[in-house]
C-alpha positions in Angstrom: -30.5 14.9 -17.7 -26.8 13.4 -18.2 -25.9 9.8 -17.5 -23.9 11.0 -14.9 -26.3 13.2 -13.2 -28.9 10.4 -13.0 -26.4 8.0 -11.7 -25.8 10.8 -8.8 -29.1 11.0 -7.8 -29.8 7.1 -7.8 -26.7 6.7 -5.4 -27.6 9.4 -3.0 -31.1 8.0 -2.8 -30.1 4.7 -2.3 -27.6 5.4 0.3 -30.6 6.8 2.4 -30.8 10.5 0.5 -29.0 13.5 1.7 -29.7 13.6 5.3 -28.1 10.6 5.8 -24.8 11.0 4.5 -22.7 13.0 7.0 -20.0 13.6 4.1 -18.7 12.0 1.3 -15.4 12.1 -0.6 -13.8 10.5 -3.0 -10.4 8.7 -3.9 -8.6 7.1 -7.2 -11.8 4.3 -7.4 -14.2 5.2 -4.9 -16.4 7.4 -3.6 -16.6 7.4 0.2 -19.3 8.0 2.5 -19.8 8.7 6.0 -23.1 7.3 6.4 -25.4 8.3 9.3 -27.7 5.3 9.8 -26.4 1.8 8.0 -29.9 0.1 8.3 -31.4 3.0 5.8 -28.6 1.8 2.5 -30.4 0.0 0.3 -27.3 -2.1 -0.4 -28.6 -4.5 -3.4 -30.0 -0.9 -5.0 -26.5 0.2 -4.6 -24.9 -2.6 -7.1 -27.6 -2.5 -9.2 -26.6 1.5 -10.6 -25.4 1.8 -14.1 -21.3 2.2 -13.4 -21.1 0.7 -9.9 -18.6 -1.9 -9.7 -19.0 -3.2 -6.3 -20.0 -1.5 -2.9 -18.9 -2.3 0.9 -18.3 -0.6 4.5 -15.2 -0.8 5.2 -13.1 1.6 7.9 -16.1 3.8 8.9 -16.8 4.7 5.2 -19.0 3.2 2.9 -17.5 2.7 -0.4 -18.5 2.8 -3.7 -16.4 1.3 -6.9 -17.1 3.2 -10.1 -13.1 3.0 -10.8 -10.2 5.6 -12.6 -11.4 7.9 -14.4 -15.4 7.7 -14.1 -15.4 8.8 -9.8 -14.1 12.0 -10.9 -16.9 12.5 -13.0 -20.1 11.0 -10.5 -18.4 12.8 -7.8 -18.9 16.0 -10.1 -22.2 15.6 -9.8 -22.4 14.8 -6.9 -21.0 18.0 -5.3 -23.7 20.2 -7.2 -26.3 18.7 -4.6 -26.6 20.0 -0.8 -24.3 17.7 0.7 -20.9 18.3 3.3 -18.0 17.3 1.3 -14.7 17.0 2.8 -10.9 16.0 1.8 -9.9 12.4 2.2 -7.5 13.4 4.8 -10.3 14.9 7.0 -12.5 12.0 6.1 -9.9 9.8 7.4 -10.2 11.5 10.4 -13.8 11.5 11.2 -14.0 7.4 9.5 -11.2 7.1 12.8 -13.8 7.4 15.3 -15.6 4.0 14.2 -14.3 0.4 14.5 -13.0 -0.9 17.6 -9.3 -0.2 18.4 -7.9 -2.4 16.1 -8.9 -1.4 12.9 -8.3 2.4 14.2 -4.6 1.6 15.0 -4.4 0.1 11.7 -6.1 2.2 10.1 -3.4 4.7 11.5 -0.8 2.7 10.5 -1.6 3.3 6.8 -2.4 6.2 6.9 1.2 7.0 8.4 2.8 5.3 5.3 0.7 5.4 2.3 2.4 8.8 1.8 5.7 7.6 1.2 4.9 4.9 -1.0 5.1 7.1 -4.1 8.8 7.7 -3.6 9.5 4.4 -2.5 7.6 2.9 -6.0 9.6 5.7 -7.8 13.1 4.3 -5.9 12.3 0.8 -6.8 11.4 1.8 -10.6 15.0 4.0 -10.6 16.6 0.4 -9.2 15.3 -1.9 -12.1 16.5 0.3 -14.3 19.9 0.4 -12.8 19.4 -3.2 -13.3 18.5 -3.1 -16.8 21.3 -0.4 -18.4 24.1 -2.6 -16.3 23.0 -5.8 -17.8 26.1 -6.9 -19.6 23.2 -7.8 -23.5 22.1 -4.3 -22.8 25.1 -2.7 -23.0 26.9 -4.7 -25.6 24.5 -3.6 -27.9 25.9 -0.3 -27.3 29.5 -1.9 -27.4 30.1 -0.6 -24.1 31.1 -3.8 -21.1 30.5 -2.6 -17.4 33.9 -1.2 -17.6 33.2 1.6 -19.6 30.6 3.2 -17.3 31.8 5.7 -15.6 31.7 6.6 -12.1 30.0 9.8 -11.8 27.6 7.8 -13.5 27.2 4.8 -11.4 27.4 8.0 -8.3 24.2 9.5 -9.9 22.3 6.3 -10.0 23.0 5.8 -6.7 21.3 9.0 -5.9 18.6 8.0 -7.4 18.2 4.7 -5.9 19.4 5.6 -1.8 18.2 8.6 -1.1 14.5 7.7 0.0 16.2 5.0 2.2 19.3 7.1 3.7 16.8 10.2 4.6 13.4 7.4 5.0 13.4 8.0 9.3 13.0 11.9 8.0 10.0 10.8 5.9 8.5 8.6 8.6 8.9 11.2 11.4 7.2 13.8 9.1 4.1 11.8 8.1 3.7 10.6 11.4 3.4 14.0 13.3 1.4 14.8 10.9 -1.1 12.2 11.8 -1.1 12.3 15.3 -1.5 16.2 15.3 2.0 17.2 15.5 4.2 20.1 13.6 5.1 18.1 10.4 8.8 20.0 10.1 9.8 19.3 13.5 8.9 15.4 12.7 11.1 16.0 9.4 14.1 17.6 11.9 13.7 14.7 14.2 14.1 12.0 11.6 17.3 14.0 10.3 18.9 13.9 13.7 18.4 9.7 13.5 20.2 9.8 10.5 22.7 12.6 11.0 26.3 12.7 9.6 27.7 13.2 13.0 26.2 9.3 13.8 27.7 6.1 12.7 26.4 4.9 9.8 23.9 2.5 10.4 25.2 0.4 7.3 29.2 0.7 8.4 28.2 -0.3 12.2 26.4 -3.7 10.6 29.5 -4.3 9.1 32.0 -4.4 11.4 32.4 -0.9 12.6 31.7 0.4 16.3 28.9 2.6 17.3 29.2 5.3 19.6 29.0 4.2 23.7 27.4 6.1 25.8 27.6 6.0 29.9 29.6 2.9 29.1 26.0 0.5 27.9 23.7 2.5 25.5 25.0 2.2 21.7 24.3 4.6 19.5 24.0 4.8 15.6 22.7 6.2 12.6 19.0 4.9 11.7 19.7 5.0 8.1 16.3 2.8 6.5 14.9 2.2 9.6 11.2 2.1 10.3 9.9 1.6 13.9 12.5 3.7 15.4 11.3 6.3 13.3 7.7 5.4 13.7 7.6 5.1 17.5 9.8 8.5 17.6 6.9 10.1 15.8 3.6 9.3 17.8 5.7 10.0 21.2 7.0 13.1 19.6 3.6 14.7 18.2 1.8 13.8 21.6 4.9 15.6 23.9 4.9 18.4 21.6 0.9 19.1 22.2 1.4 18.4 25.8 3.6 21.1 25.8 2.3 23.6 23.8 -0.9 23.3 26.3 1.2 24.3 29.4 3.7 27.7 27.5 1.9 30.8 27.2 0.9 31.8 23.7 4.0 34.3 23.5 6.9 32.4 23.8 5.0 29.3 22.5 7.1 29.8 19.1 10.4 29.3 20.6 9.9 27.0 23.7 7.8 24.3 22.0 9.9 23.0 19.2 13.4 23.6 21.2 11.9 21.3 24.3 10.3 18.8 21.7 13.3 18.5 19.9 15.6 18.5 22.8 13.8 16.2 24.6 13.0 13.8 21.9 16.0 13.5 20.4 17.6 12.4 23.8 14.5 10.0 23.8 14.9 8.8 20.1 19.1 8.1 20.3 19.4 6.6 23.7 16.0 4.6 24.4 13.2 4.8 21.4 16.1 3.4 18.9 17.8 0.8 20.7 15.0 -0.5 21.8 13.0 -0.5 18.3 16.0 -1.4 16.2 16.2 -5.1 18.4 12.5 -5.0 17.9 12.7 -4.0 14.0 15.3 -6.7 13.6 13.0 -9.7 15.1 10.6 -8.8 12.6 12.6 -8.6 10.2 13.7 -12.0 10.8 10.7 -13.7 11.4 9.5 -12.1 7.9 12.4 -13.9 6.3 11.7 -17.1 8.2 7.9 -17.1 6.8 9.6 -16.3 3.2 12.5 -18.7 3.7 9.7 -21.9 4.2 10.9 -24.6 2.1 8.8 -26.2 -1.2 7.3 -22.8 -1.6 5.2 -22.8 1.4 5.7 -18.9 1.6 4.3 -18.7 -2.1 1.8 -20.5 -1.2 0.4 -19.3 1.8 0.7 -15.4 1.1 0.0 -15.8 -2.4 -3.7 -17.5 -1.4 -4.4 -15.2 2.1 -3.3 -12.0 0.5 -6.3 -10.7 -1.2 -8.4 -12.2 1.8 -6.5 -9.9 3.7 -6.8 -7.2 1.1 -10.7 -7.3 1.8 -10.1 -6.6 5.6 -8.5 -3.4 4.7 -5.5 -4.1 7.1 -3.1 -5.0 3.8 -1.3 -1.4 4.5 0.1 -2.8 8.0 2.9 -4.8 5.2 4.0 -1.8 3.9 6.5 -1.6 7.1 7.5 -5.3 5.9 8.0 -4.7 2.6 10.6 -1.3 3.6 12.5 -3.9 5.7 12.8 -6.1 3.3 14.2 -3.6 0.6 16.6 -1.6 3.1 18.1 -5.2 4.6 18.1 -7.4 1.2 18.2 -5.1 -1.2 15.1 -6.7 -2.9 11.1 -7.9 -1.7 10.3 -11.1 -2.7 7.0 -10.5 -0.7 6.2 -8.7 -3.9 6.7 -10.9 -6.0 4.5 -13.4 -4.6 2.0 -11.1 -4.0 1.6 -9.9 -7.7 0.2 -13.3 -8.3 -2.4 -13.1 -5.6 -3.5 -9.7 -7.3 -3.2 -11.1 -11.6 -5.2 -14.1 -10.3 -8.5 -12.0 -9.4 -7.6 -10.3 -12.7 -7.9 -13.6 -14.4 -10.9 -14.9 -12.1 -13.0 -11.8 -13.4 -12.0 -12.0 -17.1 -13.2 -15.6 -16.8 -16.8 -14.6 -15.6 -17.1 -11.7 -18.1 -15.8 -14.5 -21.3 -18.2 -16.4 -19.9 -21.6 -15.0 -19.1 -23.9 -13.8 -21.6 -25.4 -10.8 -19.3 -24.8 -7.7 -20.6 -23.9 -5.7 -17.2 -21.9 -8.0 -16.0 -20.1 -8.5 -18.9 -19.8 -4.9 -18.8 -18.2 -4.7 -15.6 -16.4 -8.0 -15.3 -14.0 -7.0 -18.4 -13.0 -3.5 -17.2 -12.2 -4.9 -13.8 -10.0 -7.6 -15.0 -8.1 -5.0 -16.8 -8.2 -3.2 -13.4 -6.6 -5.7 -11.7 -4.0 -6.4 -14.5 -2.5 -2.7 -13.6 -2.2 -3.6 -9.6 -5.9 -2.5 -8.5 -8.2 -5.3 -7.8 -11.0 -3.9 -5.8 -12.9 -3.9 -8.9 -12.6 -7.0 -9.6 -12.6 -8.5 -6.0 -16.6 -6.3 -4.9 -17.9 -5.8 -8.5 -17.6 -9.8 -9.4 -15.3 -12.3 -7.9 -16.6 -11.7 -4.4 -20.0 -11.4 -5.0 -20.7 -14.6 -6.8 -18.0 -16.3 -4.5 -16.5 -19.0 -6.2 -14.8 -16.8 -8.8 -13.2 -15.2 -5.3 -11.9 -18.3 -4.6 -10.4 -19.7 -7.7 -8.7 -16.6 -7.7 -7.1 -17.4 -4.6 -6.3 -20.8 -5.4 -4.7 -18.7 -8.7 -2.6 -16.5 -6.6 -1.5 -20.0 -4.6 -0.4 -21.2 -7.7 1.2 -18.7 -8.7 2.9 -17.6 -5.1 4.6 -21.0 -5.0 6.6 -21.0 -8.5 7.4 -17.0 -7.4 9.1 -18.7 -4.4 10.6 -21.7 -6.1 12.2 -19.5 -8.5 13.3 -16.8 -5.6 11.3 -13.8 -7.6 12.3 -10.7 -5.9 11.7 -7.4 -7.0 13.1 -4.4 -7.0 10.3 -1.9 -5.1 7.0 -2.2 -3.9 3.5 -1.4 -3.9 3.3 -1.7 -7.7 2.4 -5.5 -9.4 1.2 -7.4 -12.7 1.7 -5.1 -15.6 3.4 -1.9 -13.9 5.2 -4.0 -11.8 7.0 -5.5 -14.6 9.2 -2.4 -14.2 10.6 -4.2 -10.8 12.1 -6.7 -12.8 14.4 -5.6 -15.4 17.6 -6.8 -14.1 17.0 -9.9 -15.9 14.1 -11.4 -14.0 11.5 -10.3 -16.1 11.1 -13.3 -18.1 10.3 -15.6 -15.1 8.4 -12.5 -14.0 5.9 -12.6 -16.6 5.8 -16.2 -16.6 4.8 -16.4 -12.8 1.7 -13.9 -13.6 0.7 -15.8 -16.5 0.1 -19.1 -14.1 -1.8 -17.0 -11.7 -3.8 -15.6 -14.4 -4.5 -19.5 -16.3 -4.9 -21.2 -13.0 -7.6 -18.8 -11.8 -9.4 -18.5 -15.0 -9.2 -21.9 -15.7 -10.9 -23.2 -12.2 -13.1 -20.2 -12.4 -14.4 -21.2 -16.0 -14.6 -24.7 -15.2 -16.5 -24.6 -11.7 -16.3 -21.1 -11.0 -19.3 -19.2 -12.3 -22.1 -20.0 -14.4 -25.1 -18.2 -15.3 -28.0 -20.3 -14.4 -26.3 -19.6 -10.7 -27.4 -16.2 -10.7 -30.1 -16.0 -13.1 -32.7 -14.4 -10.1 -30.1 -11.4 -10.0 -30.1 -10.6 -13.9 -33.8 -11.6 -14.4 
């Protein structure tokens, strides 16, 4: 019998065996359950199987940490036995129906937006390096000056980088009627009308020029980068078009439906959902820069400590609408840059315990998930050590603290989001990258440091490794 085989049939056992698992799935680092009956997991069995890094419930789903790479190959194995497996997608949908209603709204909330984040991480990469070929020592080593780049050029990159955020109410609208049940390609049309051509410019209108009045009160503008406009649009959209489509006879259900939705919506969406939501949009955006604007580097220090807390609540998605502001308004997120400390921290937390301790297993799984956490992903790291022996956790968090505050002494921003620590250095190429790498490299010493010091030591958990 393979490795991986046996390591199938001592997780499906230990979860309660087959008949109570309703379905399972599996993502980049986990494999997801949908488990029947809670009491009958034999949790501690769970984290004791070869390969598991860590194991919780979290959003309906129990979920199991094996990492990149090696769930691919248990979830193999896995789908040769008599179980119901299912897409994430439709997991999502049945992990929806658990939790009280605000984890399921926000639980919605991500789900609406982690699938744009790969063109906005892709956007951001594009802008830091923009940043890094206009840097006047890069391009005197090709004896060029900024002079002597050309503007098609400088026109292309700016393809590159505005796009996603010119056209972003187009991707919002989309993935949100797809989530609440609605045609995704009348969500995409909807977001296009937000940001049509015929529109002010949402960018000329904040400086200076005059958006369209209509009946003499209600402005209207392009939503070029906006969010909750968008968002709000969406949900209201996707319900009215399935209220419809219940009440128009099958036969002419393929021409009235989208016309009213559209029609109606996008007299909804211009004259009431976007005024409204754009005042709204803008509060939050403020009081985001208010938080980040807190002077000795409060801000670093506050989100720099809570940030992986809030990580393990499994509401961190609800930022990504934060983080979008920030780029379309400033042009940069300094709320990433104070978070990639939070995240290298439990990186250096986890390297500290696996230095340190003279157990074979978790040697063997503290190192990898260090590593883990130094490329962004820290779940590893947070379930499979730091967490579970506690005080690793929180000299981690004192790490990211650390490193938060000198991120928002030195006014780190970068140039994207969702990506940190090593990938993340990609954010940072228009000369920020040295201070960058030196803001990572306190979260990382402070945390392992405190963590080797008081931290961990293995008389503290020499019952669990007897």
């Amino acid at each position: 019998m393979s490795e991986n085989k046996r390591i199938a049939e001592e997780l499906i056992k230990s979860v309660g065996g087959p008949e109570n698992i309703e379905s399972v799935t599996h993502c980049a680092t986990r494999m997801r359950f949908i488990i029947r009956d809670e009491e009958k997991v034999d949790k501690e069995g769970v984290e004791e199987i070869d390969k598991v890094k860590g194991a919780f419930f979290n959003s309906g789903q129990y979920q199991v940490i094996f990492g990149t790479g090696t769930v691919n190959r248990i979830y193999e194995e896995i789908a040769k036995f008599d179980l119901k497996t299912s897409t994430k997608s439709e997991q999502s949908k049945e992990a929806g129906k658990k939790g009280n209603k605000l984890q399921r709204a926000i639980r919605t909330f991500g789900d609406v937006f982690v699938p744009i984040i790969p063109v906005l991480v892709a956007t951001g990469l594009f802008m830091g390096l923009r940043g890094l070929i206009m840097q006047e020592e890069i391009l005197a080593l090709f004896g060029l000056t900024t002079d002597d780049i050309s503007a098609n050029f400088l026109l292309y990159t700016e393809i590159l980088t505005d796009t996603a955020f010119i056209f972003l109410p187009a991707l919002i609208a989309w993935s949100t009627f797809r989530v609440f049940g609605g045609t995704p390609i009348i969500g995409v049309v909807l977001g296009l009308m937000l940001v049509s051509p015929a529109l002010p410019n949402a960018w000329g209108v904040a400086t200076g020029a005059e958006p369209l009045m209509f009946f003499g009160f209600i402005p209207v503008v392009g939503y070029q980068g906006a969010v909750l406009p968008a968002f709000i649009a969406g949900i209201i959209g996707a319900k009215l078009e399935k209220a419809i489509r219940k009440r128009v006879p099958e036969t002419f259900d393929l021409i009235v439906t989208p016309f009213l939705t559209l029609l109606l919506m996008s007299i909804a969406s211009l004259f009431i959902i976007g005024p409204i939501f754009h005042i709204v949009e803008t509060y939050i955006l403020d009081a985001a820069l208010f938080v980040l604007g807190l002077p000795f580097g409060l801000a670093g220090i506050l989100l720099g400590f809570f940030n992986q807390i809030i990580v393990i609540t499994g509401v961190h998605h609800i930022f990504n609408m934060l983080e979008i502001q920030l780029l379309e308004n400033l042009g940069n997120n300094p709320y990433n840059a104070i978070i990639t400390s939070a995240v290298a921290a439990q990186g250096g937390a986890a390297l500290a315990v696996g230095l340190k301790t003279k157990h074979k297993k978790l040697k063997a799984l503290a190192m990898p998930s260090s590593l883990s956490a130094f490329l962004g992903i820290t779940e590893p790291a947070i379930f499979g050590v730091n967490l579970r022996y506690g005080k690793p956790f929180l000299m981690g968090l004192i790490g990211g603290a650390a490193g938060g505050f000198l991120a928002a002494i030195l006014k780190l921003a970068g140039s994207g989001m969702a990506i940190t620590v090593i990938p993340g250095a990609l954010l940072y190429l228009d000369g920020q990258l040295l201070l960058y790498i030196l803001v990572n490299l306190v979260a990382i010493a402070v945390a392992f440091v405190l963590t080797w010091m008081f931290g961990y030591a293995d008389k503290d958990t020499q019952k669990e490794h007897a």
